[in-house]
N, CA, C and O atoms as a printed pandas DataFrame, in Angstrom:
     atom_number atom_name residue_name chain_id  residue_number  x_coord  y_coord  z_coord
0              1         N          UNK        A               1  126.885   86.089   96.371
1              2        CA          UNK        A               1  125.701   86.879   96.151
2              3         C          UNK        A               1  126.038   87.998   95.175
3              4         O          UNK        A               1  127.169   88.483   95.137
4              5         N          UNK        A               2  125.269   88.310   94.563
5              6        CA          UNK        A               2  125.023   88.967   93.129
6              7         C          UNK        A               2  125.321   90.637   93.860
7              8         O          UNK        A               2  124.930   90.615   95.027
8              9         N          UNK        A               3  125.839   91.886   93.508
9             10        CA          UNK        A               3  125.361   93.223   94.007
10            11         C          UNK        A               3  124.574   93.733   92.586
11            12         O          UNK        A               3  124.690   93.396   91.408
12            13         N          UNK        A               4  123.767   94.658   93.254
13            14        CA          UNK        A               4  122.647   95.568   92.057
14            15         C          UNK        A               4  123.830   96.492   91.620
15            16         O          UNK        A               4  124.646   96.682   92.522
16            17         N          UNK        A               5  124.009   96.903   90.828
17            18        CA          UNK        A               5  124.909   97.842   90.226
18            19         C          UNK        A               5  123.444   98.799   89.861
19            20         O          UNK        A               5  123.510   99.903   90.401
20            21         N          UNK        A               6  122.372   98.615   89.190
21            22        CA          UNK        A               6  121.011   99.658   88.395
22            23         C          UNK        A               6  119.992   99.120   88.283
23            24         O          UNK        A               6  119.861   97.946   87.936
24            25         N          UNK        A               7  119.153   99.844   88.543
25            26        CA          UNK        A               7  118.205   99.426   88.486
26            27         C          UNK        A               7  116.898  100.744   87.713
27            28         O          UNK        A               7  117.186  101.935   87.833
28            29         N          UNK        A               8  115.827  100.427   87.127
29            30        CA          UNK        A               8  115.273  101.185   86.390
30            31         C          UNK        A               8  113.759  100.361   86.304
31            32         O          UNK        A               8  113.551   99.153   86.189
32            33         N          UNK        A               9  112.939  101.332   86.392
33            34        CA          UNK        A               9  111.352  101.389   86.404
34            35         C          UNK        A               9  110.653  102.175   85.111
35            36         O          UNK        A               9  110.889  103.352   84.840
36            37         N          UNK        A              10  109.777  101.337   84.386
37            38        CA          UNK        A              10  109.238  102.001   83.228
38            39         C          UNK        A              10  107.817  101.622   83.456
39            40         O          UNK        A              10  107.495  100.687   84.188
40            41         N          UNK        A              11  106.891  102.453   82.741
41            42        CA          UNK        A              11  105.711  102.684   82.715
42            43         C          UNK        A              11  104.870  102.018   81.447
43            44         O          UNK        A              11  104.803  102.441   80.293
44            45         N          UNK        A              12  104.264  100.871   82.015
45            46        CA          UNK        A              12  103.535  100.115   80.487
46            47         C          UNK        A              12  101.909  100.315   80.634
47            48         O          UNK        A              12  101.197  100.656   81.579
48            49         N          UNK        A              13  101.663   99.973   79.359
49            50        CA          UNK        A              13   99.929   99.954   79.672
50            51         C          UNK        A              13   99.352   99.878   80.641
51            52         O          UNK        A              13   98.705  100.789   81.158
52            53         N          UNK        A              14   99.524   98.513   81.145
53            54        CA          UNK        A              14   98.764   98.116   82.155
54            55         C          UNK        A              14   99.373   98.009   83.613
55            56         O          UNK        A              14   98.725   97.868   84.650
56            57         N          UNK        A              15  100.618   98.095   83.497
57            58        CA          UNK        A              15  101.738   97.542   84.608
58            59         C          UNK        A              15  102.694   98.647   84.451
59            60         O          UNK        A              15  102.618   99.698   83.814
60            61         N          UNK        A              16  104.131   97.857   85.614
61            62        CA          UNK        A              16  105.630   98.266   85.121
62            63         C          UNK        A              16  106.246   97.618   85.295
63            64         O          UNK        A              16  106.117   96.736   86.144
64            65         N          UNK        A              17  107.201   97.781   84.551
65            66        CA          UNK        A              17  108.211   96.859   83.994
66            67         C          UNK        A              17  109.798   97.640   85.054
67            68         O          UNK        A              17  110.256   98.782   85.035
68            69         N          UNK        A              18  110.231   96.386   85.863
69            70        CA          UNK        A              18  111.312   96.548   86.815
70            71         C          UNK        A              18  112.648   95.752   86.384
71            72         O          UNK        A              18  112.720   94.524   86.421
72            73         N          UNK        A              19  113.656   96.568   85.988
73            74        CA          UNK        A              19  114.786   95.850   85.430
74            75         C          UNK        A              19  115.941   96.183   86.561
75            76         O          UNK        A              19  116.291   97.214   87.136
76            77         N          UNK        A              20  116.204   95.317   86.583
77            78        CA          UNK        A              20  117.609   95.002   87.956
78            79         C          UNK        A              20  118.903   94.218   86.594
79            80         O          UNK        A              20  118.920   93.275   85.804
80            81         N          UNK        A              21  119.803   95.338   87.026
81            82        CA          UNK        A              21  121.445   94.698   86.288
82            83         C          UNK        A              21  122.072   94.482   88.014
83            84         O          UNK        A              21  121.942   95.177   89.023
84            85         N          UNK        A              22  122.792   93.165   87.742
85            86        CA          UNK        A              22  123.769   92.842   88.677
86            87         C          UNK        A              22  125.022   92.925   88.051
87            88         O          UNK        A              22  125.269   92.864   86.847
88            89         N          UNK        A              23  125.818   93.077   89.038
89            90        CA          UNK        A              23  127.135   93.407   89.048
90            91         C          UNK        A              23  128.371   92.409   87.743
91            92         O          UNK        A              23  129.596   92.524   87.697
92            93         N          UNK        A              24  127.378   91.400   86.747
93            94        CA          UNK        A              24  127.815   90.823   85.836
94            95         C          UNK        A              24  127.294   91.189   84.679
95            96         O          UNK        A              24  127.482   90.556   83.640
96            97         N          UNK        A              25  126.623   92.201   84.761
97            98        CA          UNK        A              25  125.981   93.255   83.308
98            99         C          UNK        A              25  124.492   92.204   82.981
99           100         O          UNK        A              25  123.852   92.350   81.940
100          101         N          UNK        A              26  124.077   91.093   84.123
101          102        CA          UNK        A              26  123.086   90.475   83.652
102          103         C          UNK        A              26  121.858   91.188   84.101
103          104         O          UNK        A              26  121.772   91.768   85.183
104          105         N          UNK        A              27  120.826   91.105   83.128
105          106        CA          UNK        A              27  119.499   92.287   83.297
106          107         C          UNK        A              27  118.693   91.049   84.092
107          108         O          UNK        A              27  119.051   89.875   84.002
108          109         N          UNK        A              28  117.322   91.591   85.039
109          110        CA          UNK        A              28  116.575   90.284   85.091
110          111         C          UNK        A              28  115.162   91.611   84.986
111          112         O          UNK        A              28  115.219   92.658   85.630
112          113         N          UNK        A              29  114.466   91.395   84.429
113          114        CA          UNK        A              29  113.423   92.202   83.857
114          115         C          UNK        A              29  111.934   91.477   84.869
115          116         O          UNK        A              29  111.986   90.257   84.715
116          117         N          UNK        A              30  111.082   91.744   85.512
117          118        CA          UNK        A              30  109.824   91.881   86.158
118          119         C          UNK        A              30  108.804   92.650   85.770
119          120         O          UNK        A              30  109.080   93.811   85.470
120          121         N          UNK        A              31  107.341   92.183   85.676
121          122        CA          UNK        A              31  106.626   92.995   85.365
122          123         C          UNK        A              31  105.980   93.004   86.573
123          124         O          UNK        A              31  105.989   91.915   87.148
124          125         N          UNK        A              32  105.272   94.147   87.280
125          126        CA          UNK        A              32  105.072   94.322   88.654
126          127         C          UNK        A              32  103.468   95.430   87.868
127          128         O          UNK        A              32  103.370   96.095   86.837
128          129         N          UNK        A              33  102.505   95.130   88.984
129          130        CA          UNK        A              33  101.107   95.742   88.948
130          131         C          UNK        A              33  101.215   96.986   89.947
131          132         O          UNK        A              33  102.002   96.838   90.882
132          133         N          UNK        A              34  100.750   97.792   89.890
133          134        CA          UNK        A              34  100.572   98.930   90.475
134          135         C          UNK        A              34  100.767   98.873   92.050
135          136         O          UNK        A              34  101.678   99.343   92.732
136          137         N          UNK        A              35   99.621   98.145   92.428
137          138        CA          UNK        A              35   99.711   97.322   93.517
138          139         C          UNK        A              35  100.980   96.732   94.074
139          140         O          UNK        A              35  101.312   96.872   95.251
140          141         N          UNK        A              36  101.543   96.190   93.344
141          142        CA          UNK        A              36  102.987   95.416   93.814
142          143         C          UNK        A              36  104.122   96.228   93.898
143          144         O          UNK        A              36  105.120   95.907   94.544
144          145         N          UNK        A              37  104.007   97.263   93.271
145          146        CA          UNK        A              37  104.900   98.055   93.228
146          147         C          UNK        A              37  104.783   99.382   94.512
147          148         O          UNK        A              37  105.651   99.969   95.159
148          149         N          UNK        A              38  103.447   99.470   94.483
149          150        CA          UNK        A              38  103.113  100.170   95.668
150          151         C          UNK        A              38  103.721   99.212   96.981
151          152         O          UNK        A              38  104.272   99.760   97.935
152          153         N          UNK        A              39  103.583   98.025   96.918
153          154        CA          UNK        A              39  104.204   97.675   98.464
154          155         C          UNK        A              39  105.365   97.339   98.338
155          156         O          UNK        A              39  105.896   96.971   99.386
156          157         N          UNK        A              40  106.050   97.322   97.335
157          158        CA          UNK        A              40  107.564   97.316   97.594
158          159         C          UNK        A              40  108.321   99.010   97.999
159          160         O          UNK        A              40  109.345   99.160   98.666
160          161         N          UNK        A              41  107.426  100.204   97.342
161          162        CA          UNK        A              41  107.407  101.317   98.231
162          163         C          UNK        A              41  107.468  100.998   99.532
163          164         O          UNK        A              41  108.513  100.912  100.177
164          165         N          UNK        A              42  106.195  100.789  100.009
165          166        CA          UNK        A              42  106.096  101.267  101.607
166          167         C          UNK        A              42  107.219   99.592  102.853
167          168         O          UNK        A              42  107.587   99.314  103.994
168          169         N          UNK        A              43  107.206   99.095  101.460
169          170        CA          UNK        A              43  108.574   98.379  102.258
170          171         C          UNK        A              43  109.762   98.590  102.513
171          172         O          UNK        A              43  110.404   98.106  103.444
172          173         N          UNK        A              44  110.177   99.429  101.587
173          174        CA          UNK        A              44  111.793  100.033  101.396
174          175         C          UNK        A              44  111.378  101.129  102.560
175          176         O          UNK        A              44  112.108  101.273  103.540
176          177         N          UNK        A              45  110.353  101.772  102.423
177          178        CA          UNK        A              45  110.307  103.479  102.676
178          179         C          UNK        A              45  110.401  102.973  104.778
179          180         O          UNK        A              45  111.109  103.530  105.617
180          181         N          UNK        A              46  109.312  101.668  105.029
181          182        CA          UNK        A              46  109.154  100.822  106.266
182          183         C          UNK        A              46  110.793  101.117  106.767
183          184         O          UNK        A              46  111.281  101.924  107.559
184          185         N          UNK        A              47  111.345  100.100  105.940
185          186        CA          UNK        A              47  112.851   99.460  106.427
186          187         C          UNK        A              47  113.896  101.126  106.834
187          188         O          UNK        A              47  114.632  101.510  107.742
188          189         N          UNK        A              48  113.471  101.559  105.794
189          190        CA          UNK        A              48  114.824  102.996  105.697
190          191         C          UNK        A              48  114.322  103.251  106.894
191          192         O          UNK        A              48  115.274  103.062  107.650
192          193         N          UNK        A              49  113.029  103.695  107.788
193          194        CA          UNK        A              49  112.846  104.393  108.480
194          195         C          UNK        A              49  112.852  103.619  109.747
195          196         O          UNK        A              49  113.273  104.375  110.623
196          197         N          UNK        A              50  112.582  102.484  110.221
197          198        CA          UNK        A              50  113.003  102.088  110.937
198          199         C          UNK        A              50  114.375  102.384  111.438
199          200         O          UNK        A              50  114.659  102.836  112.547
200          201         N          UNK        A              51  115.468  101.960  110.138
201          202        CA          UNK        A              51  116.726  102.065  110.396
202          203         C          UNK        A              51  117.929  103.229  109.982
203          204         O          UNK        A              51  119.146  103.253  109.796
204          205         N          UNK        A              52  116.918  104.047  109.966
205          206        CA          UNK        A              52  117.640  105.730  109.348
206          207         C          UNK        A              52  118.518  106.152  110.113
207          208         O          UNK        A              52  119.432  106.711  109.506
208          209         N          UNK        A              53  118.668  106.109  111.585
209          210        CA          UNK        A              53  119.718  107.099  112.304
210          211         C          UNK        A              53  120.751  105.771  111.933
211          212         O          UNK        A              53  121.844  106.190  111.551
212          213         N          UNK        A              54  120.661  104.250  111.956
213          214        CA          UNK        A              54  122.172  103.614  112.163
214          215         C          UNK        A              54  122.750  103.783  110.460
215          216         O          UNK        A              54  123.903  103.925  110.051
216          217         N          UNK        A              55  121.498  103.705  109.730
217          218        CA          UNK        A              55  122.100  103.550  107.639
218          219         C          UNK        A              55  122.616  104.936  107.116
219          220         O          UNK        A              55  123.358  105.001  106.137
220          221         N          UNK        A              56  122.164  106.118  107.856
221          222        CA          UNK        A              56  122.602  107.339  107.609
222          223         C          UNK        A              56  123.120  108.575  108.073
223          224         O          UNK        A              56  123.291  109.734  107.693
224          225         N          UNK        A              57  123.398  107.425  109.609
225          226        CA          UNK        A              57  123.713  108.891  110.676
226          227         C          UNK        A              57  123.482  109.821  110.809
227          228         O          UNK        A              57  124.240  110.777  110.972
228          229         N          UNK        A              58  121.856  109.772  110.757
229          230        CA          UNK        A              58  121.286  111.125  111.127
230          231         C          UNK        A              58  121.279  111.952  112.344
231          232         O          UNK        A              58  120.988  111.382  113.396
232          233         N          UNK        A              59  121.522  113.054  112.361
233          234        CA          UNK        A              59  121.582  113.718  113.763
234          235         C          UNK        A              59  120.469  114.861  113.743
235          236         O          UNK        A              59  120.202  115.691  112.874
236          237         N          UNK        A              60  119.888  114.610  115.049
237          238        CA          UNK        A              60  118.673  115.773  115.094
238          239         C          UNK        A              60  118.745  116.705  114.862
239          240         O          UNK        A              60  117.782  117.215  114.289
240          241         N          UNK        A              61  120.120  117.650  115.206
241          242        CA          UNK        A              61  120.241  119.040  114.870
242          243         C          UNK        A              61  121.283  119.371  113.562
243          244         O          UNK        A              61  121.689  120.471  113.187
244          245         N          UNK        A              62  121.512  118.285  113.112
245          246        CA          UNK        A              62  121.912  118.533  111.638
246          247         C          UNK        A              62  121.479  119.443  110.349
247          248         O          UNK        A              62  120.445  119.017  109.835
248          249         N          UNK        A              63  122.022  120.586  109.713
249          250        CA          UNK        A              63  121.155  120.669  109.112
250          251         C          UNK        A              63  120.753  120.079  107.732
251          252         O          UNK        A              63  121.410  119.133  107.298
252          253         N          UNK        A              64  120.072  120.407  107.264
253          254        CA          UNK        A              64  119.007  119.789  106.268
254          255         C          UNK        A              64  119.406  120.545  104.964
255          256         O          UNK        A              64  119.396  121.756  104.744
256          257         N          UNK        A              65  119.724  119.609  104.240
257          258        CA          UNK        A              65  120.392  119.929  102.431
258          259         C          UNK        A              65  119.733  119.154  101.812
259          260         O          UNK        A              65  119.577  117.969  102.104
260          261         N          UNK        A              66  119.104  119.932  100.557
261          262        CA          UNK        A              66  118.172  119.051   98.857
262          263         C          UNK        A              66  119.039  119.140   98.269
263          264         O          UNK        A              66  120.023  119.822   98.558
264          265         N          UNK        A              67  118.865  118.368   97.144
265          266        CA          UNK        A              67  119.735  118.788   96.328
266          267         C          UNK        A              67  118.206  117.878   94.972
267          268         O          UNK        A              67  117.614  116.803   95.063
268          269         N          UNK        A              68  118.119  119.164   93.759
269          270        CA          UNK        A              68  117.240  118.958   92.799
270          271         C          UNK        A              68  117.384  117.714   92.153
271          272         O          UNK        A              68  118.544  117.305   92.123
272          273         N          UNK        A              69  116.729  117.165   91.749
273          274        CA          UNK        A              69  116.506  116.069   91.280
274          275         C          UNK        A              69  116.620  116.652   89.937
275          276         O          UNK        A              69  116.434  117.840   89.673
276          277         N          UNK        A              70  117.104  115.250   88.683
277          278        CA          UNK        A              70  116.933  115.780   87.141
278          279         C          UNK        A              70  118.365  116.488   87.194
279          280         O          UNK        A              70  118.789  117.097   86.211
């Protein structure tokens, strides 16, 4: 099985354009509708949260660090 090494989202006319590099520098490029892209959101965002305390060892009284984006 292939690993994602990057991945990158761009903004087209009508759509966006989803490019996935695997771990052999090969690109595989998708064009995805607003719509489609919206439910691959609330699928990732679904899964993380389901499984957040075992993928990130979260602890309730932990505290809480941002760090800025950009």
């Amino acid at each position: 099985m292939k690993q994602l090494t990057r991945f990158a989202i761009d903004v087209r006319d009508e759509d966006f354009l989803l490019t996935l590099e695997d771990d052999s520098g090969t690109k595989h490029e998708f064009a995805a509708s607003p719509e489609q892209l919206d439910a691959v959101i609330d699928a990732l965002d679904d899964l993380l949260s389901e499984h957040e305390e075992e993928l990130f060892e979260v602890e309730d009284d932990a505290p809480t660090y941002q760090k800025p984006l950009g």
